[in-house]
Backbone bond lengths (Angstrom), bond angles and torsions (degrees), N, CA, C in turn:
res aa  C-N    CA-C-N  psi(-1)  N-CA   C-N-CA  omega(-1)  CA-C   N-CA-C  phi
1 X - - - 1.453 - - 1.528 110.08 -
2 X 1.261 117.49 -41.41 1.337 119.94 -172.74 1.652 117.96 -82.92
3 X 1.238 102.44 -24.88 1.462 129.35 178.80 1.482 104.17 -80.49
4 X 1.176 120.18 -51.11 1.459 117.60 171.06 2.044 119.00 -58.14
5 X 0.781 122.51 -44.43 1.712 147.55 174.92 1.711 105.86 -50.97
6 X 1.669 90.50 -57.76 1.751 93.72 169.39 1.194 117.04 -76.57
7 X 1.092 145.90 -14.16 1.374 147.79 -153.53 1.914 92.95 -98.19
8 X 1.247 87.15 -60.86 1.752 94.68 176.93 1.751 135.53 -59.73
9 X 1.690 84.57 -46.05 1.798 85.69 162.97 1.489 111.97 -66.60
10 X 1.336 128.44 -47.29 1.130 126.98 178.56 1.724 127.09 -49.51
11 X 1.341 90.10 -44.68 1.271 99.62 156.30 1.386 140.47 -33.84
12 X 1.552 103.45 -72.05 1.478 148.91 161.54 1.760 103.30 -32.52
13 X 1.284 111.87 -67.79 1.209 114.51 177.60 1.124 139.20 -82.14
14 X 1.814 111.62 -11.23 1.318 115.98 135.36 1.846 134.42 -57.31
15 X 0.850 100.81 -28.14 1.360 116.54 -174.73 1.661 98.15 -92.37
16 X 0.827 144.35 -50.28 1.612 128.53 151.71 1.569 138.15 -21.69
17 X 1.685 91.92 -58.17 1.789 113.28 169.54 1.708 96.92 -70.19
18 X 1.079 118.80 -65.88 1.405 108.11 173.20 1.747 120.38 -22.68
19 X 1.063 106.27 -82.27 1.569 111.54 176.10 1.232 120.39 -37.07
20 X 1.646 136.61 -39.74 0.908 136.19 -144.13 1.443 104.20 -126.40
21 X 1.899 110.42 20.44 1.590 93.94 -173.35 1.068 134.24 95.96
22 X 1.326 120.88 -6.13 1.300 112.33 176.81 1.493 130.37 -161.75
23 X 0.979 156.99 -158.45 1.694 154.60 -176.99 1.473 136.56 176.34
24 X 0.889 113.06 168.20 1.698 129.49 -163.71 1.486 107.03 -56.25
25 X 0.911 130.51 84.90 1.551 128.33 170.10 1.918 115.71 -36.02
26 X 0.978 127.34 147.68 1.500 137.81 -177.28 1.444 121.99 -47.60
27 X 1.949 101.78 -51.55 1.514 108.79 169.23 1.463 88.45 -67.81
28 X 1.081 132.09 -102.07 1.827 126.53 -162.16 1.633 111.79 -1.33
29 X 0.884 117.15 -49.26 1.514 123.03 -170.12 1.952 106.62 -77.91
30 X 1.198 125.21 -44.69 1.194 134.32 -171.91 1.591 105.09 -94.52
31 X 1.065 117.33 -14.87 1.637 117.29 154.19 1.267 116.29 -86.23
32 X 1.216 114.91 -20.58 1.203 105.97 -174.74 1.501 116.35 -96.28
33 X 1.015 110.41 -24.89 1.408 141.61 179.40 1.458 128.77 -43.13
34 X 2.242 87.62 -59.24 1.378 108.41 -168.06 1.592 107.31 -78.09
35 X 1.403 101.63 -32.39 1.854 112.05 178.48 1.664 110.41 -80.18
36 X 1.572 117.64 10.56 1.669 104.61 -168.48 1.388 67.21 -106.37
37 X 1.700 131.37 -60.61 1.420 144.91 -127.69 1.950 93.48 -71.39
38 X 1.375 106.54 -37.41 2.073 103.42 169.63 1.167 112.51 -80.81
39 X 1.169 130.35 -20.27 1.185 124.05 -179.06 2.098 108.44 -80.55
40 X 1.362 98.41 -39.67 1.861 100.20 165.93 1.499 107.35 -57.30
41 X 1.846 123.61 -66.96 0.896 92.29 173.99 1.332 147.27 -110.32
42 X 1.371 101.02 58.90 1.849 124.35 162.54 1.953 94.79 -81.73
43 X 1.306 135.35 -34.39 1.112 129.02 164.99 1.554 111.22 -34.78
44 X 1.345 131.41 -64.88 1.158 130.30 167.84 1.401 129.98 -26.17
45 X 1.345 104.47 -26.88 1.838 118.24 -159.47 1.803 83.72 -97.34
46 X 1.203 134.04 -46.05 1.406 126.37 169.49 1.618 110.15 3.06
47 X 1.029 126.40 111.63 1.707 148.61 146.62 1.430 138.19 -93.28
48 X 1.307 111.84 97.76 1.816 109.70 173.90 1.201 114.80 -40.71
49 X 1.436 113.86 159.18 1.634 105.52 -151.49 2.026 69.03 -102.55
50 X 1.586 105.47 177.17 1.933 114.74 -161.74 1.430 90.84 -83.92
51 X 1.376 116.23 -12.59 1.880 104.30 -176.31 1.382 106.40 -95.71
52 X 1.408 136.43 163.05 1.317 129.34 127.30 1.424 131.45 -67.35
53 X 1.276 120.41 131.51 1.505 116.64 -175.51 1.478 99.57 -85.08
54 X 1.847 106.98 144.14 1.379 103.37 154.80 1.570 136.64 -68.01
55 X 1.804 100.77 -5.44 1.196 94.99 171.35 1.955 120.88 -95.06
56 X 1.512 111.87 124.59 1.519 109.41 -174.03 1.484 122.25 -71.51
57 X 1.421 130.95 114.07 1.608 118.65 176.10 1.713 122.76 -40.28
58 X 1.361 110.96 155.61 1.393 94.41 162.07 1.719 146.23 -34.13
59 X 0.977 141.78 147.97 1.557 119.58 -151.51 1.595 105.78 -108.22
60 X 1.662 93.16 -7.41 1.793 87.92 177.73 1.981 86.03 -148.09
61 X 1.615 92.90 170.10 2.054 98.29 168.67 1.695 99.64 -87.86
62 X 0.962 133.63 -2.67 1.600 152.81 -177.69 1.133 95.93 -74.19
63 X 1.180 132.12 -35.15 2.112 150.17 -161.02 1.610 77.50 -32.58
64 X 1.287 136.99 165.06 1.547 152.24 151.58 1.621 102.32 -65.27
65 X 1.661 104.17 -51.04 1.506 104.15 -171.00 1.529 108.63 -60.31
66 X 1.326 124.79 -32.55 1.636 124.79 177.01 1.053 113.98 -67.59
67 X 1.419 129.44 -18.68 1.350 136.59 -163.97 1.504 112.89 -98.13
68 X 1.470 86.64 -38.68 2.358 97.41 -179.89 1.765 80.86 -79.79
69 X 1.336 148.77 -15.28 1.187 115.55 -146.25 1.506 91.43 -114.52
70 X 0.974 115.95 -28.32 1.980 120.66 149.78 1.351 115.56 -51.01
71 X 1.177 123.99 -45.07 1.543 117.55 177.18 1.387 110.84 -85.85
72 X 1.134 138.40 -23.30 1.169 139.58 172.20 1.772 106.53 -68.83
73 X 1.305 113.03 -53.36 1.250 109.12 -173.83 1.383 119.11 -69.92
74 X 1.243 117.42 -13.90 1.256 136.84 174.36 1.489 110.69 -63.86
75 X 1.186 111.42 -73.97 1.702 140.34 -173.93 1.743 98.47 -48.08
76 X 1.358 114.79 -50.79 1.888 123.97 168.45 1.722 94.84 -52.78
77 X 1.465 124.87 -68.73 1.538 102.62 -169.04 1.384 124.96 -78.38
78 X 1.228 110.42 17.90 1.742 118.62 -160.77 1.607 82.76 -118.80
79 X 1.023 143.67 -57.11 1.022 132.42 132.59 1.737 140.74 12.37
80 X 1.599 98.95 -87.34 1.422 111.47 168.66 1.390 106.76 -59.63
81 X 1.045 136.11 -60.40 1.187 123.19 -169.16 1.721 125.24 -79.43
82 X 1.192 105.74 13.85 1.763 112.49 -177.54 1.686 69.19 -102.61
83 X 0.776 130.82 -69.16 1.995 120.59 -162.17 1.243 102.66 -44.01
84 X 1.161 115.10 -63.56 1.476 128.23 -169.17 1.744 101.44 -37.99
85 X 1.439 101.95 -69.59 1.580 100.50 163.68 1.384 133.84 -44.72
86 X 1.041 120.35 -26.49 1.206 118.36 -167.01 1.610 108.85 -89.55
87 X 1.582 106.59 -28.88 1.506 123.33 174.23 1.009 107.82 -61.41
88 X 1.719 121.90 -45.63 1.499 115.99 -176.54 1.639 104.95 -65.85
89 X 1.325 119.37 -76.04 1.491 132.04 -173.61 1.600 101.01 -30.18
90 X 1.517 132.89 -9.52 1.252 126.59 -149.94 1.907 94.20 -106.74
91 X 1.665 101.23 -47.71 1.329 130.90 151.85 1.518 121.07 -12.89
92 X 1.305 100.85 -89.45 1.782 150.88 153.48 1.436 104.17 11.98
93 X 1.732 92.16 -74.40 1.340 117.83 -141.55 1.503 134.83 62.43
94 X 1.276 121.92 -177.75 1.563 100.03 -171.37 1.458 118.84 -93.30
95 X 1.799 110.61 -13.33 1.456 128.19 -171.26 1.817 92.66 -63.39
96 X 1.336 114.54 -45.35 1.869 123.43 -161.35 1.275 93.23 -59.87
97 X 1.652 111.62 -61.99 1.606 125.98 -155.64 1.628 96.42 -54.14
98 X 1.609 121.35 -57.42 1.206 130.91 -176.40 1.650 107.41 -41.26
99 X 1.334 119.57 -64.90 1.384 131.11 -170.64 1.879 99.09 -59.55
100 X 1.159 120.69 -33.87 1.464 116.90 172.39 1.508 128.09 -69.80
101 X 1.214 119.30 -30.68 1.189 132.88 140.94 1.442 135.55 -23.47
102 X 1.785 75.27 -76.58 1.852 88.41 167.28 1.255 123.67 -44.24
103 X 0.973 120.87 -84.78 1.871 122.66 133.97 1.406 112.79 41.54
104 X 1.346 88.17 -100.52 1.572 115.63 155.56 1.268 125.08 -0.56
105 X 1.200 105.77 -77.75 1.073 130.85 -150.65 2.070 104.68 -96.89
106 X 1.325 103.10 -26.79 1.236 101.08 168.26 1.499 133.19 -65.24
107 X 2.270 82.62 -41.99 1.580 86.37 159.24 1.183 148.17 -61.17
108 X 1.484 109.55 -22.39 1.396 139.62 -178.34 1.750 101.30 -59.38
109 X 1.227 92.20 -41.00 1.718 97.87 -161.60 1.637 87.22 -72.20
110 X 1.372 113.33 -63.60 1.499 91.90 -149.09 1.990 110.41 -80.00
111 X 1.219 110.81 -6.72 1.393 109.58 155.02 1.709 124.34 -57.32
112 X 1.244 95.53 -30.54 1.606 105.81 173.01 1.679 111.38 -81.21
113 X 1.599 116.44 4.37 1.219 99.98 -160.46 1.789 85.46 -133.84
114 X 1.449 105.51 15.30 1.642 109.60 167.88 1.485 88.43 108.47
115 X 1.166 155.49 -66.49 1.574 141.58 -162.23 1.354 106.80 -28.51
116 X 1.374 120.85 101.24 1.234 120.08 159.93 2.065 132.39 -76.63
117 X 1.400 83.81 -9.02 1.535 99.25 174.18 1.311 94.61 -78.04
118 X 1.746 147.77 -62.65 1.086 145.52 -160.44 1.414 101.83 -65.00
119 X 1.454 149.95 -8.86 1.352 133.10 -142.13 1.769 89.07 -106.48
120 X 1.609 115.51 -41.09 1.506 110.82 156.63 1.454 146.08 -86.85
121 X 1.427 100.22 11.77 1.271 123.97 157.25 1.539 126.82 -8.45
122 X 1.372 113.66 132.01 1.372 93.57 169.29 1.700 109.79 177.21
123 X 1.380 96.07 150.62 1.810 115.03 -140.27 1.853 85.33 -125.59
124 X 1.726 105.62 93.95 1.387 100.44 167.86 1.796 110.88 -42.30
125 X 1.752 109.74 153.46 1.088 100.96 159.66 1.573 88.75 -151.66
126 X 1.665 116.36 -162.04 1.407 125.01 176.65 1.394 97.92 -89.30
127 X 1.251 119.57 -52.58 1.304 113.19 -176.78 1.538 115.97 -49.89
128 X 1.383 136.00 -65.02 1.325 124.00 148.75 1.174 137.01 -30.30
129 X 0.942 112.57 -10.58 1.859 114.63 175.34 1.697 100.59 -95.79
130 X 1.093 116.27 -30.48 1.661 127.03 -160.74 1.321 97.98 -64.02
131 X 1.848 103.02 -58.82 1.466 107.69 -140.95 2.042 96.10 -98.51
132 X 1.431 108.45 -3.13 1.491 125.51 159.50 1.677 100.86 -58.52
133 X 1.352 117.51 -67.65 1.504 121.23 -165.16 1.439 102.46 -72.73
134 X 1.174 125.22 -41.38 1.548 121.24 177.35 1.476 100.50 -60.65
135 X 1.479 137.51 -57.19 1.096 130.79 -123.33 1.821 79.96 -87.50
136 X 1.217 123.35 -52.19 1.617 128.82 -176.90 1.455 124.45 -42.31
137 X 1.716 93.48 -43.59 1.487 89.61 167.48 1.572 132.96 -76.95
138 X 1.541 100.63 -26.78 1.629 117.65 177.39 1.486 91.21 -54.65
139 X 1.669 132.53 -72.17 1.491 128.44 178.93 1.181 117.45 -44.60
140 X 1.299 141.68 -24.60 1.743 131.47 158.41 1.400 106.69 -78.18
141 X 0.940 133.55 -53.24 1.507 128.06 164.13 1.654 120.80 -43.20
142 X 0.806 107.82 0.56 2.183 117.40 178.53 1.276 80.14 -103.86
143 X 1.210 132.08 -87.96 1.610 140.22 -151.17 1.545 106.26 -48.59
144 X 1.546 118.30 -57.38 1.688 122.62 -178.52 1.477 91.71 -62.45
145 X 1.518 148.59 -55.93 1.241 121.22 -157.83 1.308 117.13 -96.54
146 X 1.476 131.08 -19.63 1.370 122.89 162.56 1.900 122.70 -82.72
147 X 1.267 99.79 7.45 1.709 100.25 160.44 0.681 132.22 -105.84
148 X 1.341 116.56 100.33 1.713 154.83 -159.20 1.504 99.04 -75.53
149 X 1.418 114.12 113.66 1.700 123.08 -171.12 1.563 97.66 -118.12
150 X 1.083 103.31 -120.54 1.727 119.71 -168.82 1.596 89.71 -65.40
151 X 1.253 108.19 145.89 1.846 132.81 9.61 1.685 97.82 -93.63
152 X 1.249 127.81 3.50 1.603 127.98 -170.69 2.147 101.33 -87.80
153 X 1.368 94.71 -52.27 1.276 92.31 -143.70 1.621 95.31 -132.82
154 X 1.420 129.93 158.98 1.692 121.58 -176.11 1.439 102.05 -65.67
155 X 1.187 102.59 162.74 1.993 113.85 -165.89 1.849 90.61 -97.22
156 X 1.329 75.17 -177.60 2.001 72.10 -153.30 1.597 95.13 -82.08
157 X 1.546 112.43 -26.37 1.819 93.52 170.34 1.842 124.50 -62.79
158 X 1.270 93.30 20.14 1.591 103.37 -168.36 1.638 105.95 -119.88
159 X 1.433 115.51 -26.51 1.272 112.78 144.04 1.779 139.01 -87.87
160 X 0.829 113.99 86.79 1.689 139.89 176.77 1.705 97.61 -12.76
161 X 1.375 113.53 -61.10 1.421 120.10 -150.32 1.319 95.37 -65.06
162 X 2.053 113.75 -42.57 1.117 119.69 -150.93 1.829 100.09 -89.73
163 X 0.741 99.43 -29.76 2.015 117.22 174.42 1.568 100.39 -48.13
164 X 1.617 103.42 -79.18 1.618 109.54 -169.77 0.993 107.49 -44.35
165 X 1.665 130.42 -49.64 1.420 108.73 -153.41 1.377 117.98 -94.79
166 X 1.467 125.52 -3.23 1.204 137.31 -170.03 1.507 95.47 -89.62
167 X 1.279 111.76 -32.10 1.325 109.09 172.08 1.747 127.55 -82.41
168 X 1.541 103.68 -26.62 1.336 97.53 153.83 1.433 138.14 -60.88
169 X 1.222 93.34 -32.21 1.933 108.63 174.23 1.639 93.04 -69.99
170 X 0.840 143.77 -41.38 1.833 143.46 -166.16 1.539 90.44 -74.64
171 X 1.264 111.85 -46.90 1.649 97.22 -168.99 1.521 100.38 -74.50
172 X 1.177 129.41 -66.67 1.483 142.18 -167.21 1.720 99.39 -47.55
173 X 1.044 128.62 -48.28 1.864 123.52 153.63 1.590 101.20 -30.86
174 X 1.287 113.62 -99.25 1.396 133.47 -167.83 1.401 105.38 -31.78
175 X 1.336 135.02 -52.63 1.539 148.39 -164.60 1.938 81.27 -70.63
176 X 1.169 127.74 -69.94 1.325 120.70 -154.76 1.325 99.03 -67.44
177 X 1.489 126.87 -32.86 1.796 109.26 -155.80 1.825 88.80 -85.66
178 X 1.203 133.38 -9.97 1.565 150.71 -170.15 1.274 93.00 -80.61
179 X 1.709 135.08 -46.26 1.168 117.93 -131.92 1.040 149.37 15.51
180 X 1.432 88.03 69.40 1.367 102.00 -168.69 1.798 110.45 -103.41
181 X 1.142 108.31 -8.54 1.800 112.37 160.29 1.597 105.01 -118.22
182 X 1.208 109.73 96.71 1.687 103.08 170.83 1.379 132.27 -49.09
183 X 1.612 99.44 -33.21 1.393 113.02 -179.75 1.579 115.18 -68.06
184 X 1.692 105.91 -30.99 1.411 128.03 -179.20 1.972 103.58 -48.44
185 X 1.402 109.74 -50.82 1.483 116.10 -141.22 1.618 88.98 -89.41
186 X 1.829 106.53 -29.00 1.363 96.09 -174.59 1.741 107.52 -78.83
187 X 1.565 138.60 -27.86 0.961 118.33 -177.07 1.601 113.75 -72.98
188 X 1.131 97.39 -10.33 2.028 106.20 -166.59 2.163 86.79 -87.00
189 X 1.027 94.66 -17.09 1.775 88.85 -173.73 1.629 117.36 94.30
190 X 1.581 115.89 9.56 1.107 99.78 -147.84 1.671 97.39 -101.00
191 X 1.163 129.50 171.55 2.195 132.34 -169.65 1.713 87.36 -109.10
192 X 1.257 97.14 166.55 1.100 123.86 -174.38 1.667 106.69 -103.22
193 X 2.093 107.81 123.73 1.028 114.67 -155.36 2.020 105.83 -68.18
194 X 1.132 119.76 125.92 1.280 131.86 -175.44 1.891 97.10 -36.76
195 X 0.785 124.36 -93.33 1.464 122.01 179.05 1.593 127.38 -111.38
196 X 1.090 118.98 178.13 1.507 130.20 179.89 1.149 120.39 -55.13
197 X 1.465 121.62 -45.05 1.532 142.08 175.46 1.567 94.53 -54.77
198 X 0.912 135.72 -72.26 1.698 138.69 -177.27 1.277 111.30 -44.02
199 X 1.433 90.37 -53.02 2.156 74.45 -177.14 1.672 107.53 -78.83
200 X 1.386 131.11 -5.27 1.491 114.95 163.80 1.475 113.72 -78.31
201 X 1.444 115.44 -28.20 1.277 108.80 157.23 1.349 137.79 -51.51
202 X 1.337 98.83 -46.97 1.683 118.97 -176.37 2.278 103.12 -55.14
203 X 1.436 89.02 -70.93 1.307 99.63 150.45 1.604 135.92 -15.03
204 X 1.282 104.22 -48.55 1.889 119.60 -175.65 1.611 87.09 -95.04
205 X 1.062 126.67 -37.22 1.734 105.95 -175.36 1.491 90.71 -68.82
206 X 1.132 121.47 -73.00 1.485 127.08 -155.73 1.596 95.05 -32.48
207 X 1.218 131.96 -84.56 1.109 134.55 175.02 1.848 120.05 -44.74
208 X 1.304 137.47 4.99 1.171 144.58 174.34 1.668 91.57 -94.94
209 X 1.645 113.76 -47.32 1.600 95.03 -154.57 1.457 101.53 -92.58
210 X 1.648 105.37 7.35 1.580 88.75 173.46 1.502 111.42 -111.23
211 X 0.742 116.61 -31.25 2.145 132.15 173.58 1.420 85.76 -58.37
212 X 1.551 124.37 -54.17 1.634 111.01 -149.75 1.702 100.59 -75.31
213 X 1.324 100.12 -38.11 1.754 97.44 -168.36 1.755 99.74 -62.38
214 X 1.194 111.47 -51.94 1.442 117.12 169.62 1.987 132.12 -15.66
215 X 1.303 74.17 -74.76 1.925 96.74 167.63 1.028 116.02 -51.23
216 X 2.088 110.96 -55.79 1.555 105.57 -176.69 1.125 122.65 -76.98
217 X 1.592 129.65 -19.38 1.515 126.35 172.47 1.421 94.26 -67.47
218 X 1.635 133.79 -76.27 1.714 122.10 165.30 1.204 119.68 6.54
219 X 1.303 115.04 -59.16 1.441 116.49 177.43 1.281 135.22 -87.26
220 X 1.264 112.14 -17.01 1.513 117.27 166.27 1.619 109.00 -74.96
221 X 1.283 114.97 -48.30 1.299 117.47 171.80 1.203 134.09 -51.46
């Protein structure tokens, strides 16, 4: 379930930057990386709680409820992040998007022609910063809502490994969409959000795709 969610947003949001010109800068990827990669294996550290509960887990991942609660959670970040995009590109304009492309596409060439400096290339934009902060939080939001704790298993404030780092990714979101370390946004690659209105937006998605996925797995379950 959780493996499926990442596979797809990741997907999803590769295939976005793709289209539109542009991509994941190196720090973005290795920050993001090192805090997803402890937080997977803090899964390992998982402990049955010393009682048995009278209540029984689902009896297969086949359950219907796992299945509406994958597509549901899906449809919430497929969702957030088509807005999210669309806010930036709206931002942008078409002269930016165009020139990002180009970009693109220049790098493309001379990576194809042996430049290995051009093949990680990379041309801050808004749109990359958007679908960076969306896409990071959608991946902490899979892990906090499909790890099934009490009454089966310890709740995730009970695993340390899995606590800290989910919470570092929550802070390191918030700190960047805040700019509140300048130096932070410039090593991550990321521009500075055009106005106030955007980052309360940015803000209400972040918190839509994680409250919403939340509730509706809750409820399927």
């Amino acid at each position: 379930q959780i493996l499926t969610l990442h596979c797809l947003i990741s997907a999803y949001s590769m295939s976005v930057l793709s289209l539109e010109g542009s991509r994941s800068s190196e720090a973005q990827l290795i920050a993001s990386g090192i805090l997803l990669s402890t937080a997977s294996i803090a899964f390992s550290f998982a402990r049955p709680l010393d009682r048995l509960s009278s209540v029984l887990p689902l009896a297969s991942i086949f359950h219907p409820a796992l299945f509406l609660s994958v597509l549901g959670q899906l449809a919430i970040h497929a969702s957030c992040m088509i807005y999210a995009t669309k806010l930036a590109k709206a931002h942008m304009g078409d002269e930016a998007i165009a020139a990002a492309v180009a970009f693109a596409r220049k790098a493309d060439k001379l990576a194809e022609a042996g430049d290995e400096e051009a093949a990680s290339s990379h041309k801050p934009n808004l749109l990359n910063t958007m679908v960076f902060l969306v896409e990071t939080a959608q991946q902490v939001a899979v892990m906090l809502v499909n790890y099934k704790g009490r009454p089966w298993m310890r709740g995730a404030t009970e695993n340390p490994a899995l606590l800290y780092s989910l919470a570092g990714c929550v802070c390191g979101i918030s700190v960047a969409a805040w700019e509140v370390s300048p130096y932070l946004n410039d090593t991550l690659g990321l521009v500075k959000l055009p106005t106030d209105e955007m980052r309360y937006q940015l803000l209400t998605i972040l918190a839509v795709t994680l409250l919403g996925s939340l509730l509706w797995d809750r409820l399927c379950v």
